[in-house]
FIMIDO-471798 format. One record per residue (C-alpha): residue number from 1; y, z, x. Coordinates in steps of 0.02 Angstrom, whole numbers, plus 50000, padded with zeros to 5 digits. Example, Ala and Ser with C-alpha at 12.3 -4.5 7.8 and 13.67 -1.06 7.14 Angstrom:
# residues 2
+-----+-------+-------+-------+
| pos |    c2 |    c3 |    c1 |
+-----+-------+-------+-------+
|   1 | 49775 | 50390 | 50615 |
|   2 | 49947 | 50357 | 50684 |
+-----+-------+-------+-------+
# end
This chain:
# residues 386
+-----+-------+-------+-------+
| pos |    c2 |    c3 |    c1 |
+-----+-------+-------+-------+
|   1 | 50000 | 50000 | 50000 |
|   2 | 50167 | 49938 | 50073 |
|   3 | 50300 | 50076 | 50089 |
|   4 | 50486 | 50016 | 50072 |
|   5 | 50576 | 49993 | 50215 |
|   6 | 50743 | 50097 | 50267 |
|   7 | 50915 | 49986 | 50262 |
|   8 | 50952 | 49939 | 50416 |
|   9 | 51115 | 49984 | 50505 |
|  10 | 51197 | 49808 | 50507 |
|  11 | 51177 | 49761 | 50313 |
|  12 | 51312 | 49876 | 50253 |
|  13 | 51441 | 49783 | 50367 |
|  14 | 51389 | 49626 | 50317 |
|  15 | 51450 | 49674 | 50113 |
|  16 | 51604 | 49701 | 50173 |
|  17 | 51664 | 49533 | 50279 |
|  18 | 51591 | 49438 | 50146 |
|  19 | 51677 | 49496 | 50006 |
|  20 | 51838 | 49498 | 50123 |
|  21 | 51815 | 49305 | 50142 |
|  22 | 51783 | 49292 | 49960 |
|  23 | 51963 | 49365 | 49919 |
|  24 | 52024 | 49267 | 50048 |
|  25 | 51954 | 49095 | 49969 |
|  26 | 52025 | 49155 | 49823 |
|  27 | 52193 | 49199 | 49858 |
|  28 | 52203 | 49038 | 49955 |
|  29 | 52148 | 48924 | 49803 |
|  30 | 52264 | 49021 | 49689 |
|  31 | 52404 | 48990 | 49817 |
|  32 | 52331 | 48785 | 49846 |
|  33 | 52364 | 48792 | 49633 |
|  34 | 52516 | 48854 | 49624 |
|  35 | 52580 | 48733 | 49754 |
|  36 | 52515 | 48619 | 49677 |
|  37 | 52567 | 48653 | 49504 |
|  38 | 52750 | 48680 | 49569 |
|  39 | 52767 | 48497 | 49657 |
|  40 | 52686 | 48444 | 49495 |
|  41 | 52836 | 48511 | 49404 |
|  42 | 52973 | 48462 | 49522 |
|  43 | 52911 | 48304 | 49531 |
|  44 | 52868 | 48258 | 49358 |
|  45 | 52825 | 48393 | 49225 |
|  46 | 53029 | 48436 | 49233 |
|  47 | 53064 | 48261 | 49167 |
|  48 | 52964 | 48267 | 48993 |
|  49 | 52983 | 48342 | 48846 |
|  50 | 52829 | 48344 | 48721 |
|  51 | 52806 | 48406 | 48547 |
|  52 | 52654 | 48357 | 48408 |
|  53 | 52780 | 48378 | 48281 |
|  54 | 52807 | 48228 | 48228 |
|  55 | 52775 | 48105 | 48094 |
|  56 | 52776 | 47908 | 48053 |
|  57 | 52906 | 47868 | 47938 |
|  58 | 52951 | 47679 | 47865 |
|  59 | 53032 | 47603 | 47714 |
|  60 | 52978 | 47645 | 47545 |
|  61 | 53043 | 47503 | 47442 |
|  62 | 53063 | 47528 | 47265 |
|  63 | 53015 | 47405 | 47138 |
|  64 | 53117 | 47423 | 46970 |
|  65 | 53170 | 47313 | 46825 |
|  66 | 53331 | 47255 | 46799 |
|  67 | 53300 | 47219 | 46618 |
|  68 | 53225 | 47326 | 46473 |
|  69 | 53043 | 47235 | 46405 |
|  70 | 52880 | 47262 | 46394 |
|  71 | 52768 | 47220 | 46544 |
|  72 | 52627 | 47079 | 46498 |
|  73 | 52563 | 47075 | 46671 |
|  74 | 52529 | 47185 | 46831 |
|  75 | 52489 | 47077 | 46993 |
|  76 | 52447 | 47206 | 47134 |
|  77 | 52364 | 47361 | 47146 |
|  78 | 52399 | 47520 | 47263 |
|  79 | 52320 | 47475 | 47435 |
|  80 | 52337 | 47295 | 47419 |
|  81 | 52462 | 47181 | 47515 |
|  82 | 52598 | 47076 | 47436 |
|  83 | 52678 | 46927 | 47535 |
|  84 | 52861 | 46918 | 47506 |
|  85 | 52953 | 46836 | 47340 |
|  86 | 52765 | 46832 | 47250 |
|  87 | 52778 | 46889 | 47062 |
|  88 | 52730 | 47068 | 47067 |
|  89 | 52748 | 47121 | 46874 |
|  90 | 52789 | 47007 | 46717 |
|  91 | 52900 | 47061 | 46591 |
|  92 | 52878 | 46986 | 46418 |
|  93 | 52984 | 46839 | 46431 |
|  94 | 53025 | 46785 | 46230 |
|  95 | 53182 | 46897 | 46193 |
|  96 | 53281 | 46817 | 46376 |
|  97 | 53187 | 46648 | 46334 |
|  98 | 53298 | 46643 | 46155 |
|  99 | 53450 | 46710 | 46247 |
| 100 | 53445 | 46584 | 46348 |
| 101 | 53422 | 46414 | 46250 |
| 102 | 53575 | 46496 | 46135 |
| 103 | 53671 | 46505 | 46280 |
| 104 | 53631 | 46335 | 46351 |
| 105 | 53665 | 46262 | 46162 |
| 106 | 53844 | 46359 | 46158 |
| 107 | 53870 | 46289 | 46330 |
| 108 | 53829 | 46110 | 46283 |
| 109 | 53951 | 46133 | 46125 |
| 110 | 54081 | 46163 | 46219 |
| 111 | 54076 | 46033 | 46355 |
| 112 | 54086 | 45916 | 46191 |
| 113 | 54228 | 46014 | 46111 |
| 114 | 54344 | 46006 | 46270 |
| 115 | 54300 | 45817 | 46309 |
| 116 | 54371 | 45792 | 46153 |
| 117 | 54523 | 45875 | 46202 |
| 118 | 54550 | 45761 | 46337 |
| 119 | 54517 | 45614 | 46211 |
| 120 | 54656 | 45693 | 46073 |
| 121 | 54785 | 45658 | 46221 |
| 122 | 54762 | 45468 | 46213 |
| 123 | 54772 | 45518 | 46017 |
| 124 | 54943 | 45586 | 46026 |
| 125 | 55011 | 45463 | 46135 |
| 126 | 54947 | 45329 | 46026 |
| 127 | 55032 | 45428 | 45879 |
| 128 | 55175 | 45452 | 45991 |
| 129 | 55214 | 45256 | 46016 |
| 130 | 55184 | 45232 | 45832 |
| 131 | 55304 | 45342 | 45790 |
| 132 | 55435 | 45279 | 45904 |
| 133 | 55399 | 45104 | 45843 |
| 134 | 55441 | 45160 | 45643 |
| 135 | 55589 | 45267 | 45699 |
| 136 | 55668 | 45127 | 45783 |
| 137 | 55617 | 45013 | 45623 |
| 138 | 55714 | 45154 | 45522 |
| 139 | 55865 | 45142 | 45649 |
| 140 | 55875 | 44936 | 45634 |
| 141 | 55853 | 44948 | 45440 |
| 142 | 56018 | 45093 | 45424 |
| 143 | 56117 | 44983 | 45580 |
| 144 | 56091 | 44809 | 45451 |
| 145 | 56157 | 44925 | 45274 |
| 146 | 56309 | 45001 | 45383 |
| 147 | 56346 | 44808 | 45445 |
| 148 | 56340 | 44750 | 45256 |
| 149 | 56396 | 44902 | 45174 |
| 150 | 56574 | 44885 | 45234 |
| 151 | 56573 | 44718 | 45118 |
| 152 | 56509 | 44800 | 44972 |
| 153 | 56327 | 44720 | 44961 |
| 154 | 56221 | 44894 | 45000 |
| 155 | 56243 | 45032 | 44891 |
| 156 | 56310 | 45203 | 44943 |
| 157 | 56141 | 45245 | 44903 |
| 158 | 56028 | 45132 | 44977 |
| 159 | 56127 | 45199 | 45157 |
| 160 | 56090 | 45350 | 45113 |
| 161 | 55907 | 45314 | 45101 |
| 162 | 55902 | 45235 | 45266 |
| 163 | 55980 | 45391 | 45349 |
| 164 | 55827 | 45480 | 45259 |
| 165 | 55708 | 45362 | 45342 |
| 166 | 55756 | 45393 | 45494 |
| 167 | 55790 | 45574 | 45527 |
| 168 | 55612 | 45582 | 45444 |
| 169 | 55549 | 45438 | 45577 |
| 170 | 55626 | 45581 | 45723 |
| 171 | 55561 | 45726 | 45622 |
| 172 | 55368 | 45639 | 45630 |
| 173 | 55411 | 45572 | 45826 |
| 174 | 55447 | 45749 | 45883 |
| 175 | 55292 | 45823 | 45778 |
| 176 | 55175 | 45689 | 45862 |
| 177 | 55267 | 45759 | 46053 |
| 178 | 55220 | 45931 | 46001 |
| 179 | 55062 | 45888 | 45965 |
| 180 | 55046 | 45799 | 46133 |
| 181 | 55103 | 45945 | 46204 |
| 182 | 55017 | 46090 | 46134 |
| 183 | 54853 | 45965 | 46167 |
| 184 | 54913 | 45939 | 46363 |
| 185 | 54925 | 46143 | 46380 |
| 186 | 54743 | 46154 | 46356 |
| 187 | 54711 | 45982 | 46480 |
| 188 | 54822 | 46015 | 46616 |
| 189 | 54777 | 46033 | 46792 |
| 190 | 54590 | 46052 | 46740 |
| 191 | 54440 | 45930 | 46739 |
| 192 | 54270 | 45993 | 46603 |
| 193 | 54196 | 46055 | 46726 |
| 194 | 54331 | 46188 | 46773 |
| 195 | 54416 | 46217 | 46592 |
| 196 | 54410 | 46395 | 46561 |
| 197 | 54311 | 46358 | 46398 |
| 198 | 54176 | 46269 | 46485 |
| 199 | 54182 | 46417 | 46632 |
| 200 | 54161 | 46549 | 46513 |
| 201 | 54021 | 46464 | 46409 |
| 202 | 53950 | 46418 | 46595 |
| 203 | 53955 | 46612 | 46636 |
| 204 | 53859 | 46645 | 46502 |
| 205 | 53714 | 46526 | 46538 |
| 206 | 53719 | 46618 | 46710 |
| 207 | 53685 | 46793 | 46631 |
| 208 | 53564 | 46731 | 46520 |
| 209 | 53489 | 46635 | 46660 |
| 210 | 53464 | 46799 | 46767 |
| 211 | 53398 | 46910 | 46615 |
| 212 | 53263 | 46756 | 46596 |
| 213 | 53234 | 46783 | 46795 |
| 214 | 53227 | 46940 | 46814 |
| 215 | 53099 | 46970 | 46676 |
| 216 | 52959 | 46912 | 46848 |
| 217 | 52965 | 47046 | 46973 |
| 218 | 52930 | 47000 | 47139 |
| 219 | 52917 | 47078 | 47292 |
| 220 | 53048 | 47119 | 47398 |
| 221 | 52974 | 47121 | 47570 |
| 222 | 52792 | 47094 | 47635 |
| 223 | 52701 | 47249 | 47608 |
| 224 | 52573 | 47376 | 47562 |
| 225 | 52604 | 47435 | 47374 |
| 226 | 52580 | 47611 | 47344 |
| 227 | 52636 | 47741 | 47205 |
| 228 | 52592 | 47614 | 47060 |
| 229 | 52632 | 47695 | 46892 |
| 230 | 52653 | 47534 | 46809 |
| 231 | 52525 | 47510 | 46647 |
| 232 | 52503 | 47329 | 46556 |
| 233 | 52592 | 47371 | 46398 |
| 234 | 52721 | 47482 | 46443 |
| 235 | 52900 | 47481 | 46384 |
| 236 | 53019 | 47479 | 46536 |
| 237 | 53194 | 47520 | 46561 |
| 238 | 53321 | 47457 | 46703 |
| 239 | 53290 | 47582 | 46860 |
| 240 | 53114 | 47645 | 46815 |
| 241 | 53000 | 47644 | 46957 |
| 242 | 52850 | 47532 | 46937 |
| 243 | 52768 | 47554 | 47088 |
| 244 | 52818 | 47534 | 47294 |
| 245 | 52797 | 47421 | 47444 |
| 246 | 52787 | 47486 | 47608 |
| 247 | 52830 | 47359 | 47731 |
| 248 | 52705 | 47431 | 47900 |
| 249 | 52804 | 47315 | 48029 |
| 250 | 52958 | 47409 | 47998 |
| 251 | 52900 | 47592 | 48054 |
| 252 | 52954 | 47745 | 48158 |
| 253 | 52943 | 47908 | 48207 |
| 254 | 53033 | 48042 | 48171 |
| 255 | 53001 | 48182 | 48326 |
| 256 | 53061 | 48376 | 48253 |
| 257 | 53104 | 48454 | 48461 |
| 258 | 53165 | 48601 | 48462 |
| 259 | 53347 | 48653 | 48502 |
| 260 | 53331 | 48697 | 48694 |
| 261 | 53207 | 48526 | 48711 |
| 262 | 53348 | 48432 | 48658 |
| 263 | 53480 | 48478 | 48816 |
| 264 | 53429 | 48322 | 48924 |
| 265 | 53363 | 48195 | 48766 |
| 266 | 53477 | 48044 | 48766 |
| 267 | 53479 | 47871 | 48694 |
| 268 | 53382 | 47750 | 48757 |
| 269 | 53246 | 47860 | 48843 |
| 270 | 53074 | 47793 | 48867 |
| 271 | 52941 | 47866 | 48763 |
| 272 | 52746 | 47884 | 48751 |
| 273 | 52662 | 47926 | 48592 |
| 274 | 52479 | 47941 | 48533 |
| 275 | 52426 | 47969 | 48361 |
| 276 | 52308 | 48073 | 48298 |
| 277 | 52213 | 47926 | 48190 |
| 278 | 52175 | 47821 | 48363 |
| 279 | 52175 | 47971 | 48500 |
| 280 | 52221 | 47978 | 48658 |
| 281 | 52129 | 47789 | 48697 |
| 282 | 52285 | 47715 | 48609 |
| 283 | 52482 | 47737 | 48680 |
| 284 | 52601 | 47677 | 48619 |
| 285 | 52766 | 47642 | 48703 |
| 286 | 52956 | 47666 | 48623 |
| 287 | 53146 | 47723 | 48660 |
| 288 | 53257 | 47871 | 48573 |
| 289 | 53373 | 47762 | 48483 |
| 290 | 53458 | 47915 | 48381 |
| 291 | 53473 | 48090 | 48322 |
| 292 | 53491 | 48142 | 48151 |
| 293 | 53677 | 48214 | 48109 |
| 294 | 53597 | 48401 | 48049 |
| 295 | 53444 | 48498 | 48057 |
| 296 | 53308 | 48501 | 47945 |
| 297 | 53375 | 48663 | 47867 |
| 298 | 53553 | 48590 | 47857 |
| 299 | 53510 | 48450 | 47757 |
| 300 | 53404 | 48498 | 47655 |
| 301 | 53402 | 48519 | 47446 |
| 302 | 53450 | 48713 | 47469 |
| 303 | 53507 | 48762 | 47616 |
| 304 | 53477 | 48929 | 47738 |
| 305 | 53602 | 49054 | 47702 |
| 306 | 53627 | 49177 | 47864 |
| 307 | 53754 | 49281 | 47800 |
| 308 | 53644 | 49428 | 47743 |
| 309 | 53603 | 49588 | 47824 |
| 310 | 53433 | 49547 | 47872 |
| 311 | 53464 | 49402 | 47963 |
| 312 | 53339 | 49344 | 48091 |
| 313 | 53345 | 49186 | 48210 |
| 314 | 53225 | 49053 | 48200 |
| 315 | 53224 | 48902 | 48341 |
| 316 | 53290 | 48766 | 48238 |
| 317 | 53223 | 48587 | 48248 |
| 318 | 53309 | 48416 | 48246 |
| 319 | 53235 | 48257 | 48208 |
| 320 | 53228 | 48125 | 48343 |
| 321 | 53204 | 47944 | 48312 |
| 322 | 53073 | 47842 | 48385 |
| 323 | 53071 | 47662 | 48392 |
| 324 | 52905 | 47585 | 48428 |
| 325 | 52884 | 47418 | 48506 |
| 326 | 52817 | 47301 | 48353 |
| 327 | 52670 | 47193 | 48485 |
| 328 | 52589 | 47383 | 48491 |
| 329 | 52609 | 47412 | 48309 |
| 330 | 52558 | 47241 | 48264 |
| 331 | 52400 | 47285 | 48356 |
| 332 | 52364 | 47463 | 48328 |
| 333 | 52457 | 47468 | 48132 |
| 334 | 52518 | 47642 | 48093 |
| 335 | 52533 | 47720 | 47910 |
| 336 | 52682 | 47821 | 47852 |
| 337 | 52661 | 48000 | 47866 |
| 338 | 52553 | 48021 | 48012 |
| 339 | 52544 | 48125 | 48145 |
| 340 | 52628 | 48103 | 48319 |
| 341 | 52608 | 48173 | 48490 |
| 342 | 52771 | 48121 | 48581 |
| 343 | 52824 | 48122 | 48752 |
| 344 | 52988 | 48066 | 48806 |
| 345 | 53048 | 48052 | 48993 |
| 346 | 53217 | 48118 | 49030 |
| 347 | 53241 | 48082 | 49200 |
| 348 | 53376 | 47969 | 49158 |
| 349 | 53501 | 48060 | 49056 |
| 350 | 53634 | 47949 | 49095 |
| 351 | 53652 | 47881 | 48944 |
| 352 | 53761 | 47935 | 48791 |
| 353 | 53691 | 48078 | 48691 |
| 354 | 53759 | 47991 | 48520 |
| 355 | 53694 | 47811 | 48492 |
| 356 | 53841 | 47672 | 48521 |
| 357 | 53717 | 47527 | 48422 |
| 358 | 53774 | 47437 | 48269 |
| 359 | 53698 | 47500 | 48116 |
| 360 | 53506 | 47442 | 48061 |
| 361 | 53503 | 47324 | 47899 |
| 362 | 53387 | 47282 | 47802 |
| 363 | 53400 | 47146 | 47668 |
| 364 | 53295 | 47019 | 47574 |
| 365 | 53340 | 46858 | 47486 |
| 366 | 53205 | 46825 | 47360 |
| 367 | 53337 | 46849 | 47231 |
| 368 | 53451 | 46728 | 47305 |
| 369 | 53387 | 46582 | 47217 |
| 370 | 53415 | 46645 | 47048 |
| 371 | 53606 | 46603 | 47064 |
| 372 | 53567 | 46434 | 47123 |
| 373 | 53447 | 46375 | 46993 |
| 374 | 53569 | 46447 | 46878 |
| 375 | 53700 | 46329 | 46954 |
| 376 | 53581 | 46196 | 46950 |
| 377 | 53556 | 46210 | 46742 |
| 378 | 53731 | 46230 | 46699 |
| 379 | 53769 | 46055 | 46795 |
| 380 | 53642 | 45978 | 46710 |
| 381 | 53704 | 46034 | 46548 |
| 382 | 53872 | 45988 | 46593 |
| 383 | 53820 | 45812 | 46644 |
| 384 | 53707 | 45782 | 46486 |
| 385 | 53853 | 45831 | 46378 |
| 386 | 53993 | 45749 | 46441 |
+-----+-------+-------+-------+
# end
């Protein structure tokens, strides 16, 4: 049977340089780190400012009816794209469609009435020479009884008569110039096509025109529809919301920093993002191109009132926008409302803390040609009827 054996007299100072070198590793790795660590910061780390609050945000265009009707037809559905100007909704037409042909018929009325105007001035003038012609027959007829009346052939009478005549030859020649020129007031200086009658009757078509128009819906911009409330059936009213389009192409993000992140955050800085729906795999690439005017607490529906007794700070946040560059979007699409990690570099902060760029706008012109096939009618009408 084997008997343990005593410790010998060099083990115990073996423990001891061991665990001495240990520390010593130690202490020198933690110092490697923090060296490390620091020229990381000095370097780099100083120069970005991060945050994961943040959030895609786009346009949300609204699609309401200009016109009150019931709605025949519904032509998209929430998650479904629409390409820009197609008919989105259908209002029941036959109400605008009546409006419309009475307004063309009025229109066509009048072009007739006020070409006849023009006609009555040829009228008058033709009245005008006739009536010159019998007042100067009157004024022959009373010269030839003076010339014999001094002899005794023409009665007192029959003079008298012939003054008659013509003082009722003048009386008709200056009814016939008023006539001419009560008839010229409405003529002058215009043409039918610009006579205030015609215009007005013309600007009527037009309205009539657009209520008939607008009774098809289409869609604004190329989108995604969303919030569809819309129902085949339903009785609209100018400004209701039917549903929305939600153009992707036109998105951004909105980055909430905090107040001491935002000391060094100018205009124009580069910035990395990743989203939370692709990972880290996917970054995307952008530029600060504002600041909104007041926090989130500032602006919103009720704001934070401090002045109370209990008052406690809170770090408040401002938004930051983000603009992404469209190839990456068009590639990797992003949906409104979701989340953001964002890291801007603010190296540079050179650059003016307010933004110094014209203002975005946005605009569409599917409604455009409305006007100008309203145009287009009322010249044909004009040209039938004249």
């Amino acid at each position: 049977m084997n008997t343990p054996q005593p410790p010998s007299a060099n083990e115990p100072a073996k423990k001891p340089g061991k665990r001495k070198f240990l520390l010593v590793l130690l202490v020198a790795s933690l110092a490697i780190a923090g060296a490390a660590y620091g020229a990381y910061y000095f370097l780099d780390a100083r120069y970005h400012v991060d945050t994961d609050d943040a959030y895609v945000n786009g346009n949300v265009v609204q699609i309401t009816p200009q016109i009150t009707g019931t709605v025949i037809g519904v032509n998209a559905d929430n998650t479904q794209i629409v390409k820009k100007g197609e008919p989105i909704v259908q209002i029941d037409p036959a109400d605008a469609r009546i409006a419309l042909q009475q307004a063309e018929a009025n229109l066509g009325q009048t072009v007739r009435r006020v070409h006849g105007l023009y006609v009555d001035d040829d009228k008058f003038r033709a009245a005008i020479a006739e009536r010159q012609t019998d007042l100067s027959k009157a004024q022959d007829d009373l010269k030839r009884r003076l010339s014999t009346g001094m002899t005794g052939a023409v009665s007192d009478e029959e003079i008298s008569h012939a003054r008659d005549a013509v003082r009722s030859a003048q009386a008709a020649l200056d009814v016939a110039r008023q006539q001419l020129g009560a008839n010229h007031a409405l003529t002058a200086n215009t043409s039918i096509e610009n006579h205030p009658d015609v215009l007005a009757s013309a600007a009527r078509v037009r309205d009539a025109y657009l209520a008939y128009a607008r009774t098809t819906l289409p869609a604004p911009v190329t989108g995604y529809v969303a919030q569809r409330t819309v129902q085949v059936g339903q009785r609209v009213s100018p400004g209701a919301a039917l549903m929305s389009v939600v153009p992707l192409e036109q998105v951004w993000v909105d980055a909430n920093f905090k107040e001491w992140q935002l000391r060094h955050i100018r205009v124009g800085q580069p910035v990395e993002l990743t989203a939370d729906v692709y990972g880290t795999s996917v970054v995307y690439h952008g530029k600060v191109v504002g600041f909104t005017p007041g926090t989130g607490s500032a602006l919103a529906l009720l704001p934070a009132q401090n002045a109370t007794g209990n008052w406690i700070k809170v770090v408040q946040r401002l938004p930051v926008r983000i603009e992404i560059l469209p190839e990456e979007l068009e590639k990797h699409p992003l949906r409104v409302g979701l989340s953001m990690n964002v890291d801007i570099d603010v190296k540079d902060s050179a650059d003016p803390r307010l933004g110094t760029d014209p203002a975005s706008t946005y605009n569409t012109d599917v409604f455009a040609k409305y006007g100008d096939e309203a145009d287009s009618a009322i010249a044909r009408i004009i040209a039938k009827n004249e």
